[in-house]
N, C-alpha and C positions, 0 to 999 in steps of 0.2 A: 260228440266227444270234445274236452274243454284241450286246448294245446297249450304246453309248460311256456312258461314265459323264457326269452333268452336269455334272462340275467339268471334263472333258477336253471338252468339245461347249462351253462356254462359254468358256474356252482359245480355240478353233482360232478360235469368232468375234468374238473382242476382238482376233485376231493377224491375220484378214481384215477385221475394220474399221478399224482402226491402217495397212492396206496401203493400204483403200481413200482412206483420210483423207490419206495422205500421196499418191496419185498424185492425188486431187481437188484437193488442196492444189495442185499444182505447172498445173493447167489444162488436164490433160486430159481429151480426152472419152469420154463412157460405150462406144463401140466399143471405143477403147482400153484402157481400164481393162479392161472383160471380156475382151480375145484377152489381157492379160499375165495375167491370173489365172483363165482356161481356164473362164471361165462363160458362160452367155448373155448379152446386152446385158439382157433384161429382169431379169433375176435381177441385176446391175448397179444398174441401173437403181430397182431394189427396194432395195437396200442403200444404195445413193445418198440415195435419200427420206427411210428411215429416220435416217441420219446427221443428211441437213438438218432432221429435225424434234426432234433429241435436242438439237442445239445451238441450233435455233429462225430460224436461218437461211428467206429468201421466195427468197432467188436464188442458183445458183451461184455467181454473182460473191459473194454476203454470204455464204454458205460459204467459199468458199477464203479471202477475207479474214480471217472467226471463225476459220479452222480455220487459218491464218500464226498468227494474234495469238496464238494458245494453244500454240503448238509453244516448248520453251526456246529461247533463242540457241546459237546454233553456240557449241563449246566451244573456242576459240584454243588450248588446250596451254601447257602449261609456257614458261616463255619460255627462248629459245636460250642457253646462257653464250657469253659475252662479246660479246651483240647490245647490252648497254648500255643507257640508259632506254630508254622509248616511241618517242623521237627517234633512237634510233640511234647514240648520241652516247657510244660509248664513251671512258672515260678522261676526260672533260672534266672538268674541276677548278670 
């Protein structure tokens, strides 16, 4: 049996705690989180912990708070041509 390299095994668990962090973030719960990402609740549950103790978080609730405040802001995009300032207010002199 060939064994995953540790740059690829530490990969897949930065790409599953990044999942976990963002469905934690949004307030759901650990049943949930494990049936979208096909693991036990405990094994969840475990990954969950770990999280809250890297970022020092005592509660859910100051998890998903730390873990909002640390996410960038949503990125608005380019703005539309001829949407005009902020206001809307195309052509105004």
């Amino acid at each position: 049996m060939k064994k995953a390299c540790p740059e690829a095994s530490r990969a897949v668990s930065e790409e599953l705690r990044q999942t976990i962090v963002l469905l934690l973030s949004e307030g759901l719960e650990d049943k949930v989180i494990a049936r979208r990402l096909g693991m036990s609740e405990r094994t969840c549950q475990r990954h969950i912990a770990e999280i809250m103790r890297a970022i020092g978080a005592k509660s859910r609730f100051q998890a998903g708070y730390l873990l909002r405040a640390r996410q960038p802001p949503a990125n608005p995009g380019p703005p539309v041509p001829g949407s005009g300032g902020p206001c809307g207010t195309a052509g105004s002199a």
